[in-house]
N, C-alpha and C positions, 0 to 999 in steps of 0.2 A: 891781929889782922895783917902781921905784916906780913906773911907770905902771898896773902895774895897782891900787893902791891908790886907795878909793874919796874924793873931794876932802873930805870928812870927816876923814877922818887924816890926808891932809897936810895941812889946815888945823888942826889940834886943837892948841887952848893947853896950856898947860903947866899951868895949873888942871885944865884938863880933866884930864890925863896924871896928876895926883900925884892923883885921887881914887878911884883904887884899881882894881887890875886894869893898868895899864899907858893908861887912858884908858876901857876898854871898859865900866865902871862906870856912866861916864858918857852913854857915848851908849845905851847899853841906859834908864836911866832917861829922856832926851831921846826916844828913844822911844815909850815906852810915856805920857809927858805928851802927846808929840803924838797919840798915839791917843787919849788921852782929850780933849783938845780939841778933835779934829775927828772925834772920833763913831767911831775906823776901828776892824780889828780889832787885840788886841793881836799884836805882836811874837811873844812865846812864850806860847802856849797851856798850859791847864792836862794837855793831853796828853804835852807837851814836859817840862812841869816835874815830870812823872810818871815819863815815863823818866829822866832826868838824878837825880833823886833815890834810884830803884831802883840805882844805878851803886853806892854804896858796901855794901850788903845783897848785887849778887850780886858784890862783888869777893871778899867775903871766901866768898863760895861758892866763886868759882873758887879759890882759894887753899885751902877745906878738899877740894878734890877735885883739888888738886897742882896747879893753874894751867890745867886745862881748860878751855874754851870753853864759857860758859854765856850764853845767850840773852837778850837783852833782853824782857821782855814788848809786846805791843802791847796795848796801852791804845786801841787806835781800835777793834780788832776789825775790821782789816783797813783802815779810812777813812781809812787816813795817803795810799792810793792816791792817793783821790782829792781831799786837798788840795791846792789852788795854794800854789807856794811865796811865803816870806813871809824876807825877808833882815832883818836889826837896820839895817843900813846900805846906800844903794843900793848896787851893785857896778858896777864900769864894764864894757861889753863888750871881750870879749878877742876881738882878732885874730887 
């Protein structure tokens, strides 16, 4: 599988890798500096970090209603449609 990973990870030091997460700590923050030094957007939006944080409040919903299927909110109010995606790392095209 390693071709499809992005030359990022197969390049990533071993600094990088021990700073938590398995590497991804790291390029998430490398991220989001280069968006602040060249003006861009960030990475993860404060919409993204809205779901991802709702995950542990409906886990244990779905757990007091026996492990049902409980819905993430959206938080766009519909405008996740029409976002362009935005990746932490470029990804390579797949063949």
């Amino acid at each position: 599988y390693d071709k499809y990973l992005p030359d990022v990870w197969k390049n990533i030091s071993e600094e990088a890798l021990s700073s938590g997460h398995e590497g991804i700590d790291y390029l998430q923050f490398e991220a989001f500096f280069e968006a602040l030094r060249e003006g861009g957007d960030m990475p993860i939006d404060i919409y993204d970090a809205a779901s991802w944080m709702s995950i542990t409040y409906l886990s244990r919903k779905s757990m007091e209603l026996g492990g049902a299927s409980v819905e993430i909110p959206d938080f766009t109010n519909g405008g996740y449609k029409m976002r362009s995606r935005r990746d932490v790392v470029e990804m390579p095209e797949i063949e």
